[in-house]
N, C-alpha and C positions, 0 to 999 in steps of 0.2 A: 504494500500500500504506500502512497507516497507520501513525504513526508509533510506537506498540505493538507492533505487528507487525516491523518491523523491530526491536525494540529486543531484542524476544524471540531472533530467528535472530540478531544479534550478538551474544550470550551466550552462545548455544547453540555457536557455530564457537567461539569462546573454549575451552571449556570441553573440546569435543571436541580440538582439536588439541591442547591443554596438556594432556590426558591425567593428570587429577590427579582423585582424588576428590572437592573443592570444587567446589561448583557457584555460579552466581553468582545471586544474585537476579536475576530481570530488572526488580523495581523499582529498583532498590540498584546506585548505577554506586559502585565500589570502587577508584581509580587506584591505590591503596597496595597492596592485596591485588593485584590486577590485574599490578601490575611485578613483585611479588614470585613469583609462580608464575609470570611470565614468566622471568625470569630461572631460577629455579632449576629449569626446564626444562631447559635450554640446562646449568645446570651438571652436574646430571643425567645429560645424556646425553650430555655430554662430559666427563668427569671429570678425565682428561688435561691438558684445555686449560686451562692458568689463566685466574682472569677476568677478570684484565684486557686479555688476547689478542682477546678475542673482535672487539675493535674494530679488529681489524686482516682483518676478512673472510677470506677463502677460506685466508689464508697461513696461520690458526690451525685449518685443518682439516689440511693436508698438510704437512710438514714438508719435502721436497725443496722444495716450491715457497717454502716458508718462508725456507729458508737462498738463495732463488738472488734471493728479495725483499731481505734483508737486505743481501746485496753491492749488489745495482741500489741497495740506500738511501745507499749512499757516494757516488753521482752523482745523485740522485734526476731522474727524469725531469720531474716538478712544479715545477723549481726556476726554470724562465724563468718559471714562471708567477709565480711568488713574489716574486722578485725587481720582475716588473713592477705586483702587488700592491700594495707599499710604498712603487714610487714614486707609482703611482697616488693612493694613499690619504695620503702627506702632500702633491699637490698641490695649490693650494689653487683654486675654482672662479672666476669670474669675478667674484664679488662678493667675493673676497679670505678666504672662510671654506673649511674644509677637513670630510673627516668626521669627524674628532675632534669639531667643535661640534654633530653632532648624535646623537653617545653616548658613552652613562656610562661614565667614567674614559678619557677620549678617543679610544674604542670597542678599546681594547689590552685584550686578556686576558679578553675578556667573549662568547668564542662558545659557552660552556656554560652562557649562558643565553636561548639562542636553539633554538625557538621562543618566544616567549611567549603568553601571552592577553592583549590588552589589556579592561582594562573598562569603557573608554570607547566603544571600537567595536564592543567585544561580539563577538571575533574574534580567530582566531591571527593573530600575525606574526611574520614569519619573515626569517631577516637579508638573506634576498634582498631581503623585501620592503622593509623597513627603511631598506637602502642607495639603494634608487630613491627613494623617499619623500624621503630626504636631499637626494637629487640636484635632484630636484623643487620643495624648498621651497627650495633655494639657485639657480632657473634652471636649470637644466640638464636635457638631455634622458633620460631615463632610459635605463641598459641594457637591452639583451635578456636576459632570464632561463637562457638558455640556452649562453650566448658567449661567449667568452676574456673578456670584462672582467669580467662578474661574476663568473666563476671566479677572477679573480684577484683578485681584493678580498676577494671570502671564503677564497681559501685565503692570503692576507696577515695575516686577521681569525684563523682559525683555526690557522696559526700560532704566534699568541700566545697562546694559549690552549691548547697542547697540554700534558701531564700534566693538566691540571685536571679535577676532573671533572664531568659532565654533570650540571645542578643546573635542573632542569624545573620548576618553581612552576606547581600549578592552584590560581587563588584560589577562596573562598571563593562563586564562582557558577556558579549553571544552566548558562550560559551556557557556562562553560567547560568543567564537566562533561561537557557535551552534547557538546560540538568533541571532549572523548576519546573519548568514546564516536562519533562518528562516525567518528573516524580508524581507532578499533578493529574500524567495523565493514568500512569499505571496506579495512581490510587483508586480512582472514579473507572478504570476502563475490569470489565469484568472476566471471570476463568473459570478454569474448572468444571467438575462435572455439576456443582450445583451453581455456575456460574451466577456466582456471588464476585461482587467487587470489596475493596477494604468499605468504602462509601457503605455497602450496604446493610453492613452492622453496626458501624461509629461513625456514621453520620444519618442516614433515613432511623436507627434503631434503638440509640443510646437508652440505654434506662430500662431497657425491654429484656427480656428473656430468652435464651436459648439453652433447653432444659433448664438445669439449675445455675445458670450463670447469668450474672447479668452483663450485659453488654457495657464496655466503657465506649465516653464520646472520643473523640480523634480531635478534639482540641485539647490539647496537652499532654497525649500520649505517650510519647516519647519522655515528657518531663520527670518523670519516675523512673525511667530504664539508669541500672538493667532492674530486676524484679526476682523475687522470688514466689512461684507459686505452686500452689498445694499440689496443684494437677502434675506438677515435675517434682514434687518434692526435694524440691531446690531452684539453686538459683540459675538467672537464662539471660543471654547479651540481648539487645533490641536484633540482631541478626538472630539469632533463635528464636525470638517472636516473631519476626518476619515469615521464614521459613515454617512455622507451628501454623500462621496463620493462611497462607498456603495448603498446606496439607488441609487444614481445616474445609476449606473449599474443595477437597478433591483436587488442585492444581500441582504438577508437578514443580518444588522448590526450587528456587534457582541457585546456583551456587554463590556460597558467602562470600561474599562483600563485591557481588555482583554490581554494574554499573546501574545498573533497573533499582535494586535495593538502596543503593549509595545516594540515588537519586531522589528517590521518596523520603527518606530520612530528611534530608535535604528540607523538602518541601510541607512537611510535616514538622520540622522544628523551623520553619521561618513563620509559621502560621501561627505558632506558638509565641513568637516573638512577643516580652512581658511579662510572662507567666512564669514563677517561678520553678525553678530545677526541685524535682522532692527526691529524687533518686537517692540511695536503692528505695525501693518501693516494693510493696509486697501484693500481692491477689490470689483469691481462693483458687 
């Protein structure tokens, strides 16, 4: 399909599911407008919910579930992860440097600014991806994308970063443009054998059921990663939510840290833009 064509049905599910009068050019990619009537979808039609809640998934839909989150948050289930996070991430590698030397402000306090675009590579990266890179240019073998140790290094990283809020920079290029608009499309565009899109559980369904789950909204979802939940009994990188959510549909997962993945990250933490970081975060 060309690449028009496509650009066009990503505007068009935009448009349709935010159920707003604006419509988007489909020459004219818009991230500013774009977050803003995402967002004020979500406030819209949860009026209830303040906004800074929202980043706390399913628990700012139901308030039982809300108040039996808040006790479980006195022992948090997250917490061996955390712990092993910290000591992970001040020890230092075999060449004697640590992650701190390979980010800004010796990578403390800076997970709300994660994804980014680089534009040198002309590509999002994302702190998963970021930490293996580190691991990488210091010897070491990289993590699994999906596995207690990156879990725990990101939710050590987002940790310290929590209250802040999510601060998404698209520079000034095509290029990056482009990677929003793909993550926006592959959010909204549907798969699978019960061809479902992300849209059509955290955004047409927030609050709602499926079996005994309740549905979290897609504004601020990411802002809790990574998570521990009951259903893994343990803990899972936002790439292992990606790929879970996937499977969920019947869709075959893409491979971690896929440019499709990298890209809706992307586009889902610039929508977020504001809302504070709560990660690690936990769900049944």
């Amino acid at each position: 399909m060309k690449p028009r064509i496509l650009l066009l049905l990503g505007s068009a599910c935009v448009a349709l599911a935010l159920a707003t009068p604006r419509v988007i050019a489909a020459d004219k990619v818009d991230p500013v407008a774009d977050a803003k009537a995402f967002q004020n979808f979500f406030f819209q039609k949860f009026p209830d919910v303040k906004h800074e809640d929202f980043v706390n998934g399913p628990y700012s839909m139901n308030e039982d579930m809300k108040r039996q989150w808040q006790e479980k948050e006195e022992f948090p289930p997250y917490e061996f992860s955390l712990d092993a996070g910290k000591e992970m991430f001040a020890t230092p590698f075999k060449n004697g440097k640590t992650y701190a030397d390979c980010f800004p402000n010796g990578g403390i306090g800076i997970r709300q600014n994660y994804p980014y675009f680089d534009t040198k590579e002309g590509k999002v990266v994302t702190l998963e991806l970021a930490l293996n890179r580190c691991r990488q240019a210091n010897g070491e073998a990289p993590y699994s994308y999906v596995k207690d140790e990156m879990a725990s290094l990101t939710a050590y990283m987002a940790f310290t970063s929590r209250g802040k809020p999510m601060d998404i920079k698209i520079p000034d290029d095509p290029r990056a443009l482009e990677a929003f608009e793909n993550g926006k499309r592959y959010f909204y565009t549907r798969r699978g054998q019960l061809n479902f899109s992300c849209a059509s559980c955290h955004v047409q369904s927030p609050g709602q059921r499926i079996r005994a789950e309740i549905l979290a909204p897609a504004l601020g979802i990411l802002n809790a990663m990574p998570i521990y939940r009951s259903e893994w009994n343990g803990m899972g990188t936002t790439t292992r939510r990606l790929m879970t959510c996937n499977s969920q549909t019947r869709a075959v997962p893409l491979e971690p840290q896929a440019d499709e993945y990298r890209d809706v990250e992307y586009f889902l933490s610039y929508v977020a833009n504001g809302l504070p970081i709560s990660g690690p975060g936990a769900r049944p």
